[in-house]
C-alpha positions in Angstrom: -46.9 -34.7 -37.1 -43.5 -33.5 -35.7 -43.0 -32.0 -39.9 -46.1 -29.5 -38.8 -43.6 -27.8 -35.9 -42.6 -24.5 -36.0 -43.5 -22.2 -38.9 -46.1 -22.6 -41.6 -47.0 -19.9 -43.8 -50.5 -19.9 -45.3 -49.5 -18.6 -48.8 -51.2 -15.7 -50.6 -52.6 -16.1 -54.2 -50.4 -13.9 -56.2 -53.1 -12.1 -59.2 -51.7 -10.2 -62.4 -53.2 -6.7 -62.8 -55.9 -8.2 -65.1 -57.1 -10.3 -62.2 -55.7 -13.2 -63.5 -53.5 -15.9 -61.4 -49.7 -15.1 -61.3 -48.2 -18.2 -61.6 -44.1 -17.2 -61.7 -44.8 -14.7 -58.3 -46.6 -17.8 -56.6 -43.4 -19.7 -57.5 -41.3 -17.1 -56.7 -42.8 -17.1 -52.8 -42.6 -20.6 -52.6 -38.7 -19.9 -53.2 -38.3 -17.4 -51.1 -40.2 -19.2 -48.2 -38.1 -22.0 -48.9 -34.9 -20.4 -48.7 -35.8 -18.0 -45.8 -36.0 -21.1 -43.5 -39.7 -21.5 -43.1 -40.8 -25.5 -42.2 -43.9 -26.2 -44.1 -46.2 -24.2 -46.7 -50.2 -23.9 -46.5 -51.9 -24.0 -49.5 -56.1 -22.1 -50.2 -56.4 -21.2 -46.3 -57.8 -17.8 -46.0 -55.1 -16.2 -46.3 -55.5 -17.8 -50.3 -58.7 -15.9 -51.0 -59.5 -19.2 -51.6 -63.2 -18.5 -51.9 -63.3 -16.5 -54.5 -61.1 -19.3 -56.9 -63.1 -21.1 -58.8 -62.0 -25.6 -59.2 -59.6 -24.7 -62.2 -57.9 -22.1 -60.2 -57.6 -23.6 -56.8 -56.1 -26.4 -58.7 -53.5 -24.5 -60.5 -52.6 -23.0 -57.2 -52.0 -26.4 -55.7 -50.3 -27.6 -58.9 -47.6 -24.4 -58.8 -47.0 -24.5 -55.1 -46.3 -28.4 -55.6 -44.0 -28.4 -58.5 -42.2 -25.2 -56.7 -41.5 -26.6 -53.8 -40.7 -29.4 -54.8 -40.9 -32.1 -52.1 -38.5 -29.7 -49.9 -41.2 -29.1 -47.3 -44.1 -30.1 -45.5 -47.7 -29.2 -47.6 -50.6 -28.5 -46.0 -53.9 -27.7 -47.7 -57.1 -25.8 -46.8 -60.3 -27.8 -47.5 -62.7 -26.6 -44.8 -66.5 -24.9 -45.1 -69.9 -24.4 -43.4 -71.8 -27.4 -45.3 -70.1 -30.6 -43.5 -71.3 -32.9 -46.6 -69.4 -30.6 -49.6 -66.3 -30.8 -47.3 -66.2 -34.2 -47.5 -66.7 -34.6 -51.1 -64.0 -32.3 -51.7 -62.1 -34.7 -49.6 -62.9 -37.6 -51.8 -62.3 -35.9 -55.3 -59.4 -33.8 -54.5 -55.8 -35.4 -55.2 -54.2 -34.9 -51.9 -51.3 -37.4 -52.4 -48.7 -34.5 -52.2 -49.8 -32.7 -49.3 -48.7 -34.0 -45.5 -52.1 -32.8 -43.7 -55.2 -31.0 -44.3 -56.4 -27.8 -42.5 -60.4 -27.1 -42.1 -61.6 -24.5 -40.4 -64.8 -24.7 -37.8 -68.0 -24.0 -39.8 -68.5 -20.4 -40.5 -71.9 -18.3 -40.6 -73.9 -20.7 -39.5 -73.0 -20.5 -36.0 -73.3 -24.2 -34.5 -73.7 -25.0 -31.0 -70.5 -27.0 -29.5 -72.2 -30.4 -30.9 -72.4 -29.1 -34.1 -68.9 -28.3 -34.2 -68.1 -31.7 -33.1 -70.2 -33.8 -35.1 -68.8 -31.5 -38.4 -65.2 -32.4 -37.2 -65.6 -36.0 -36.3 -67.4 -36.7 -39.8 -64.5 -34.7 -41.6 -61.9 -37.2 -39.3 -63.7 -40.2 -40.6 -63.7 -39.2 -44.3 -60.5 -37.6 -44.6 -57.3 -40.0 -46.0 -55.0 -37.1 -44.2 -54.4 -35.9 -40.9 -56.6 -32.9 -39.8 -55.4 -29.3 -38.4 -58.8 -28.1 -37.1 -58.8 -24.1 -37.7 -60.6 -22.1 -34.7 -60.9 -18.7 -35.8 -63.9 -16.7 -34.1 -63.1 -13.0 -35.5 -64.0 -14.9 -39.1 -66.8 -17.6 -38.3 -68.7 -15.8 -35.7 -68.6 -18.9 -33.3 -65.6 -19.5 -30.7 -64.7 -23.7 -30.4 -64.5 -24.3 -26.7 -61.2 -25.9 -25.3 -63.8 -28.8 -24.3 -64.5 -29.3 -27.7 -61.0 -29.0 -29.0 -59.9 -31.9 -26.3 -62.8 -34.3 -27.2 -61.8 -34.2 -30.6 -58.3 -34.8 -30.1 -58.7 -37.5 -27.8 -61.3 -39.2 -29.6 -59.7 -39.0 -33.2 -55.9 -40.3 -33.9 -55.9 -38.5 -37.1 -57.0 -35.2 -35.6 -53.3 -34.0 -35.1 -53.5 -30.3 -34.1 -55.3 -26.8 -33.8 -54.6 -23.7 -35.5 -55.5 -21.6 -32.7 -56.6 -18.0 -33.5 -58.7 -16.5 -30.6 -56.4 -14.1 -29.4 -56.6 -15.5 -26.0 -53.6 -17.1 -24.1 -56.2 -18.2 -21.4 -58.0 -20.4 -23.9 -55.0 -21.5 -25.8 -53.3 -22.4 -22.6 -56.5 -24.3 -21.3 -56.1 -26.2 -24.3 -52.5 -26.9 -23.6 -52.8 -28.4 -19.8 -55.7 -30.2 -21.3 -54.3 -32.1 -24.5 -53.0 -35.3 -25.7 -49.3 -34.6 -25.6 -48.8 -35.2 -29.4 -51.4 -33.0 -30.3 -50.2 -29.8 -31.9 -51.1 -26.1 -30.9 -50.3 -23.7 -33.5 -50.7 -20.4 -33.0 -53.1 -18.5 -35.1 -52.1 -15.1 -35.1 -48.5 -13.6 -35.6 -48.9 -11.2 -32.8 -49.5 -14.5 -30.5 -47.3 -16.8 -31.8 -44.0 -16.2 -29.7 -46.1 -16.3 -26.0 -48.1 -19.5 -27.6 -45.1 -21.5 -27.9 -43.3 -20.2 -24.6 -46.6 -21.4 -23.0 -46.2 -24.6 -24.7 -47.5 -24.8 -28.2 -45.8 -25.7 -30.7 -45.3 -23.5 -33.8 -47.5 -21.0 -36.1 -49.5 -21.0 -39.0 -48.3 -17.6 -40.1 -49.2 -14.6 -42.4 -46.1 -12.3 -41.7 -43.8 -15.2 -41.9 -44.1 -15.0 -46.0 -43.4 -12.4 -46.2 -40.1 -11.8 -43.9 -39.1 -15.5 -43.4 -35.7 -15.6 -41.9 -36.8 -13.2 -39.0 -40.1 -14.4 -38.6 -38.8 -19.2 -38.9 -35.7 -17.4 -36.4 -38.0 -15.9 -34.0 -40.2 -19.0 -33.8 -36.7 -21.1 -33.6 -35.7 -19.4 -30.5 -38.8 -19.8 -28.6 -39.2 -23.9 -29.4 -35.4 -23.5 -27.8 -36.7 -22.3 -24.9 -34.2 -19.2 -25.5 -36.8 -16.5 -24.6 -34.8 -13.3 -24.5 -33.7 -13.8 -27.9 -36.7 -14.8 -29.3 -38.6 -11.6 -27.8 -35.9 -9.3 -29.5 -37.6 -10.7 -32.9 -41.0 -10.6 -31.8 -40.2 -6.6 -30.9 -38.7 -6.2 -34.5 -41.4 -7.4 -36.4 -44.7 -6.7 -33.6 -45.2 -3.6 -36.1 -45.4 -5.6 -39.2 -47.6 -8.2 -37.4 -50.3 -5.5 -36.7 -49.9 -3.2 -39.5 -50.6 -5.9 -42.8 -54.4 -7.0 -40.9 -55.0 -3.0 -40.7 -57.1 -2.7 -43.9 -57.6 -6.5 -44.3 -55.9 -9.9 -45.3 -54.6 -10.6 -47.3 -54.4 -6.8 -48.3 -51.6 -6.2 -45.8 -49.0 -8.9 -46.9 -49.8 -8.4 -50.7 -48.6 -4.8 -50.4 -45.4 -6.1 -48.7 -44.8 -8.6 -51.8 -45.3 -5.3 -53.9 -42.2 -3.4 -52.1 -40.5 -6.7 -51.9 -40.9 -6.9 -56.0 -42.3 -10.4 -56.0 -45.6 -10.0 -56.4 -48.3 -7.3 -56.8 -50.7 -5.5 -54.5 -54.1 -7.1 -56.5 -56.9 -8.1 -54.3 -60.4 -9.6 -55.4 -63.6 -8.0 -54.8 -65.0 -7.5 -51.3 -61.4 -6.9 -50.7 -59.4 -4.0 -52.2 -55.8 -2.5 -52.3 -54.2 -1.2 -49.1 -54.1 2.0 -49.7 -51.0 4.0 -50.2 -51.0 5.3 -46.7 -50.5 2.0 -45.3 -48.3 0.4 -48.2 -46.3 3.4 -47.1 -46.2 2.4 -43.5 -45.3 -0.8 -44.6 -42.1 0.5 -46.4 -40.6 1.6 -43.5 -41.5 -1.5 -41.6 -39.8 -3.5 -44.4 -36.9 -0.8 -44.4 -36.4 -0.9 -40.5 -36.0 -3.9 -40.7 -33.5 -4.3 -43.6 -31.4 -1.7 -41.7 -31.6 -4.0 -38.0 -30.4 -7.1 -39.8 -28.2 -5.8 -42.2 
């Protein structure tokens, strides 16, 4: 899964001020994504507010980001839960002939032991017609996958490609990169830990930044797969406030608010999540306005 290097984006759900789905600003991203050099597009991850879309609207996300793109780059799309036997009926009834992988993240609010996270991943492998990106995201599910589990899985399932990583800990991540098949692809679950990731050996990002300042953000990540680590850290420095400030209130509250001073999409949120506010959209202009000025 060599097409899953380097830097993914998991795409926002653009809404129009009646709540409804935007579907020209969703194509609109999609372009600018394209043309700011990013390497392959995830489609209803979190980042989505994929769980409050009902079927009709998840499938006129996929539907737009698939006619946008194109065929110009790598698809990935979210199809994860906490109820292992939905997951895999989603797998069977969803048309997944466009999309190059599948990402699923470890089973949320139910908190299984390390078995339990196992047996849910190896009966998604044995179901799933598309490679798996496992997603380990504590801060969210309230249960941390072990490197040991990570490493049984992708030794004992070919089609078990990669982790989205998104502890927050280099020790773990790099436990699970001494420990590995060497095909098997760390990505880097957080913007903030993206650059050390793949100087310690991973291989790319599944981004939330990236969207929304591509060419910086697909450079950055560039220069570290080259092994070309003062240049890389001089990008990581320019955009380390941007990668903190749009999770300050909330994502995807953060990077929605960019898209709003970018003009491309607007700030709307569904309920549990709201607006950022106008303190931090404001913050956020002068992020996006430092940085116009550095690489101008």
């Amino acid at each position: 899964m060599k097409a899953l290097r380097g830097t993914g984006v998991a795409l926002i759900t653009p809404f129009q001020e009646d709540g409804n789905i935007d579907v020209k600003a969703l194509i609109d991203i999609v372009s600018f994504c394209k043309q700011g050099g990013i390497d392959y597009l995830v489609a209803l991850g979190t980042t989505a507010e994929s769980v409050t879309l009902s079927k009709t609207e998840k499938q006129l996300v996929l539907d737009t980001i698939v006619s946008a793109n194109n065929g110009a780059l790598p698809l990935v799309v979210g199809v994860g839960g906490n109820h292992t036997a939905a997951v895999i009926e989603e797998l069977k009834t969803l048309d997944l002939s466009s999309f190059d992988a599948i990402l699923s993240v470890s089973p949320y609010y139910n908190k299984p032991t390390q078995e339990g996270i196992y047996r849910h991943f190896e009966a998604i492998a044995l179901a799933s017609p598309k490679p798996v990106v496992m997603y380990n995201v504590p801060g969210r599910t309230g249960s941390n996958m072990l490197p040991s589990t990570t490493v049984r899985l992708a030794n004992d399932f070919d089609n078990i490609v990669g982790i989205k990583e998104a502890c927050g800990d280099m020790v773990q991540i790099m436990e699970i990169i001494a420990s590995k098949p060497k095909d098997f692809l760390l990505l880097s679950g957080d913007d903030l830990t993206a650059l050390p990731t793949i100087l310690a050996g991973g291989d790319g990002v599944i981004s939330v930044l990236g969207q929304g300042v591509p060419i910086e953000f697909s450079e950055m990540v560039r220069l570290g797969l080259q092994g070309k680590t003062k240049e890389a850290y001089a990008y990581h420095y320019m955009l380390q406030d941007g990668m903190s400030l749009i999770f300050e209130e909330g994502n995807p509250a953060g990077i929605k608010a960019i898209f709003e001073i970018l003009s491309l999409a607007s700030a709307s949120v569904r309920l549990p999540l709201v607006e950022a506010s106008g303190a931090l959209k404001s913050k956020l202009a002068h992020f996006i306005a430092s940085l116009s000025s550095v690489t101008a």
